[in-house]
N, C-alpha and C positions, 0 to 999 in steps of 0.2 A: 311351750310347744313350738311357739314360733323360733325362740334362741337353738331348740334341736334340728328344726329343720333348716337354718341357714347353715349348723357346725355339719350338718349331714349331705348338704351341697359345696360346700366347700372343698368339705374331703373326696368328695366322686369328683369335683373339678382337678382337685393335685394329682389322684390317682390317674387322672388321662392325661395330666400334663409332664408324668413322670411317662407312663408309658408310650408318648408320643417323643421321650428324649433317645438321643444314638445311645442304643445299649457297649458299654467297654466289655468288651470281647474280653476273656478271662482266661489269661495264658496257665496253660497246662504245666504244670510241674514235673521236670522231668523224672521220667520213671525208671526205676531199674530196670536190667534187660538182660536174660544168660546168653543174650547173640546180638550184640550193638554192631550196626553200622560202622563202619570207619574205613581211611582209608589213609595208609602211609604211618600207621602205628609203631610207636615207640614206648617205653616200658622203663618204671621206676619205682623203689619201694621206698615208702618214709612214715617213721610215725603208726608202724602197724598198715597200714593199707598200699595196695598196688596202683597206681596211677597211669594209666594211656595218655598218651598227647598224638593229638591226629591233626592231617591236613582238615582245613575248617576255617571258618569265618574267626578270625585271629587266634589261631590252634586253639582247636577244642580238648576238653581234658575229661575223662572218666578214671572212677574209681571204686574200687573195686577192696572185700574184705578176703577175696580167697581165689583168686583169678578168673571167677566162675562166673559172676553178678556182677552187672556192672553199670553204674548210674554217673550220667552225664552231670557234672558242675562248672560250667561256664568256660569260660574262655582266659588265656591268658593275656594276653594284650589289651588295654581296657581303652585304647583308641589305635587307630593306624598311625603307625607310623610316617611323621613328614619327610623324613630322610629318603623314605623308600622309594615315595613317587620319583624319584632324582630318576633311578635304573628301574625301574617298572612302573613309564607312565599309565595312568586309568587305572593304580594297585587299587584297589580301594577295602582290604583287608582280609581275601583270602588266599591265607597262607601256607604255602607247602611245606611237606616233609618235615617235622620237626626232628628235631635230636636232644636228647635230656642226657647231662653229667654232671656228676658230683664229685667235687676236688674242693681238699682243705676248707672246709666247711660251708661250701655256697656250689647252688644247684645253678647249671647252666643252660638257657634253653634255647638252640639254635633254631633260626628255621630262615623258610624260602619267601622270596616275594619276588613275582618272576610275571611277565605276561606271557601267555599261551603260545607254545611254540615258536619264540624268542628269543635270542639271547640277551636280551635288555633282563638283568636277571641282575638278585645281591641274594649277600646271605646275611641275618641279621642275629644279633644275639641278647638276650634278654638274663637275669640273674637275681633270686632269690635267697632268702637263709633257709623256705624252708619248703615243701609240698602242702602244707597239711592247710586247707585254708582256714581253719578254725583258732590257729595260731596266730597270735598276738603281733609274730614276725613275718610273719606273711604277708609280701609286698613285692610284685614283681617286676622290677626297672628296667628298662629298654638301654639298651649299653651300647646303642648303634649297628653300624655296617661294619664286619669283618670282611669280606670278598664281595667282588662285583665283576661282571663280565662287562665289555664294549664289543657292541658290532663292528666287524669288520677290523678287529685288534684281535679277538679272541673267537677263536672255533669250538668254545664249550659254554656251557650254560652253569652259573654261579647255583645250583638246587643241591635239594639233598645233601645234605649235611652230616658229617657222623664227626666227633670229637674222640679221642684218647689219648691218656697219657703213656707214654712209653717208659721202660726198665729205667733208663737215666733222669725220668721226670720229667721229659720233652714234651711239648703239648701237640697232635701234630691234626689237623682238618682233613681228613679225604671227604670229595664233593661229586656231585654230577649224575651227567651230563647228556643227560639221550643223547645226542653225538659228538664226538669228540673226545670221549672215553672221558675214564674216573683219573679224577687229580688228586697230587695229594700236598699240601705247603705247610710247612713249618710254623707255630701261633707261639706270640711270644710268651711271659711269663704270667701274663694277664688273662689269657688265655681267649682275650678278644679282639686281638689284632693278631696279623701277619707279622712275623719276628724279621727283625733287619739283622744280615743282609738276610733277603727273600730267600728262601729254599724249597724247590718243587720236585716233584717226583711224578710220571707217568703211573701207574698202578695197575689199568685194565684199559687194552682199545681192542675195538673189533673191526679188523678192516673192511674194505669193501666185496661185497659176495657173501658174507656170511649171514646174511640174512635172509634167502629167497621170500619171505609173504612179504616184502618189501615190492613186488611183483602182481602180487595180488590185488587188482582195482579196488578191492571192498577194503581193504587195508593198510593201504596205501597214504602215507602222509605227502601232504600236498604242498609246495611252497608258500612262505604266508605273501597274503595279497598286497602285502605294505613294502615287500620287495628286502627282506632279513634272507639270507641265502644259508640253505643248507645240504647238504646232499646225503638224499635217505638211502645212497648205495650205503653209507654206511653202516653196520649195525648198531641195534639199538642199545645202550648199555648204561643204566643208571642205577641210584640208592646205593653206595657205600656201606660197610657197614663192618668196622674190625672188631676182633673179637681174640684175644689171647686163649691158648689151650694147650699147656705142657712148655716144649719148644717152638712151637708155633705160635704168628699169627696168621688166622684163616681172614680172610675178604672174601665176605656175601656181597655178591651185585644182582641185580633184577635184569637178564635179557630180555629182547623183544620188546612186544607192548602192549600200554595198561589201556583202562580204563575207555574201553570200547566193550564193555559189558559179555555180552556171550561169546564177541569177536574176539577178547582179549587172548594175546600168547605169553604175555609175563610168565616168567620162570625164575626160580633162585638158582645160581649156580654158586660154588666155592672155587678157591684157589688156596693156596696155602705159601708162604716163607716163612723163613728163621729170623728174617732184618725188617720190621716194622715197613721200612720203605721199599721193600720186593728185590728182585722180581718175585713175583706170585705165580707159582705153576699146579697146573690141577694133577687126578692122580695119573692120566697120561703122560705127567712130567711136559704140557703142552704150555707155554708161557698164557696167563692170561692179557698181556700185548699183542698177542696173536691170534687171537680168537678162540683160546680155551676156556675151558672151566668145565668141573663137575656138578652135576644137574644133586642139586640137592632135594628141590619139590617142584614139582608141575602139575599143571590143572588137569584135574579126568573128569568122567560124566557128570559130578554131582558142582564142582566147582573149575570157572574156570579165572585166568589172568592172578594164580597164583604169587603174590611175589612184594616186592618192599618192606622187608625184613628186618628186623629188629633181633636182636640175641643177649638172652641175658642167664645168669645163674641165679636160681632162687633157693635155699633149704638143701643145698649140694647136688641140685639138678639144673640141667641145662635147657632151655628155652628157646625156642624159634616164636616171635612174635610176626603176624602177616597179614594182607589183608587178599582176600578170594572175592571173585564173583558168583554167586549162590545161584543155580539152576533154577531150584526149584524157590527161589524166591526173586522171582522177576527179574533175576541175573541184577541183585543188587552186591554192591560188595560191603562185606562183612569181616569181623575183625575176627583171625582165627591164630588157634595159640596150640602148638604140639610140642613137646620132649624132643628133643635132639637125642639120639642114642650114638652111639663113635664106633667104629668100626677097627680091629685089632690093630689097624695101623694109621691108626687116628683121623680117620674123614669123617663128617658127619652126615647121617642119614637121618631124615624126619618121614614120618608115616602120615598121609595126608588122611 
């Protein structure tokens, strides 16, 4: 009796000295979702499944069996990069705008590490053999800094990244640049460096006036406090993004601007040439160096800051990948994915 009653105070003694210990909070597993979050969405298929790479705490990745469902799996970067703090100091690993391509057997994934309204900005690039993380070769290596911008050297911002190879095999980066317009330079055979000698091309600027809610106090960008100078006469014009169709290459760029939730004016416009490096003229025949482009999607009542686009072919259909600010969902922005349909003389139209 007595040996029961001391195993029987013992145990009421561990039971209170367990539940007097810090309970380990038990992280939720992420879930599927037919309308994830995201922002700055890009788009790739391997292995049977669809993959997203979104700006994110060292680009986030979802994936997906039918482009419908879509369940978050980690990150690609598995620490911050050292190199990065160099041109964005306080980086400390949220990364923008990715870009995913595959050439001759290895997946390439670009992306941004930029401080907030800065031009202390690089682009960096990362490379795999495969998407699928279940695979044995599945290992994603950090290959350093391709482009970087300098204050007071350069009036663009190193973001947004879009890679393609061109008809003769050329590798070429168009980048940018909320001001300053979209650039575009020559990558050499590696496809992670800038090819000597250097070769740049202009692509899309919007000069100054083209913007009027550049006017409007609620929307207004403001000089940053650290004393980085830019001037928001100009308009706003970033995310690259080429895309081959027929004779054509079309360049998607995002006007205006994001990620001020309900405030947002993002829009996708196109331009189109026949020469990978431009000029690019919308279907007014208006150069996009001039402030043209054809509005391809814009935000209405249900979404708004439509824009940073993504475009791909899947099954013999064509893809606008995007992300929106959702009205009725606390003007969160959301990752939203429409059909491109082309129009008899080749522009393309998306139905939002």
């Amino acid at each position: 009796m007595k040996t029961r009653l001391v195993t029987t105070i013992a145990a009421l003694c561990f039971a209170v000295i367990l539940s007097a210990q810090p309970q380990q909070r038990q992280r939720r597993a992420p879930q599927p979702t037919d309308y994830p979050g995201a922002h700055d969405p890009v788009v790739a298929f391997c292995d049977g499944k669809y993959y997203v790479f979104t700006t994110g705490f060292r680009v986030g990745i979802m994936e997906s069996e039918d482009m419908k469902v879509w369940t978050p799996i980690g990150s690609v970067l598995e620490e911050t990069p050292e190199w990065a703090q160099k041109y964005a100091p306080g980086y400390r690993g949220h990364t923008w705008a990715p870009d995913i391509f595959y050439h001759n057997g290895t997946w390439y994934l670009y992306y941004s590490c930029s401080a907030f309204g800065k031009n202390t900005s690089a682009i960096g690039v990362a490379t795999n053999k495969t998407l699928n993380p279940k695979s044995p070769d599945y290992k994603w290596v950090d290959q350093g800094e391709v482009v970087h911008s300098i204050p007071g050297r350069d009036n663009w911002n190193a973001i947004d990244p879009n890679v393609v190879v061109d008809e003769n095999g050329v590798g070429w980066m168009s980048f940018g640049s909320f001001w300053g317009g979209i650039k575009m330079v020559k990558l050499d055979e590696t496809l992670t460096r800038i090819a000597q000698p250097e070769e740049w091309y202009g692509l899309c600027y919007r000069p100054k006036g083209t913007l009027p809610s550049y006017d409007e106090p609620d929307t207004a960008i403001k000089p940053d406090p650290r004393g980085e100078l830019f001037d928001p006469g100009e308009g706003a014009v970033e995310a690259p993004f080429l895309f081959k169709k027929g004779n054509y290459w079309y360049l998607f760029v995002s006007y205006d601007l994001c990620c001020r939730g309900e405030k947002s004016t993002y829009k996708v416009v196109v331009g189109r040439s026949e020469k990978i490096t431009g000029p690019y003229y919308d279907k007014k025949g208006v150069s996009l160096m001039e402030g043209g482009g054809t509005i391809v999607v814009e935000g209405n009542k249900q979404y708004a800051g439509v824009g940073h686009s993504a475009t791909a072919t899947f099954n013999g259909k064509d893809y606008l990948f995007f992300h929106g600010y959702d009205m009725t969902r606390a003007s969160q922005a959301h990752l939203l994915i429409r059909e491109i349909s082309w129009t008899e003389d080749l522009w393309p139209k998306v139905t939002l």
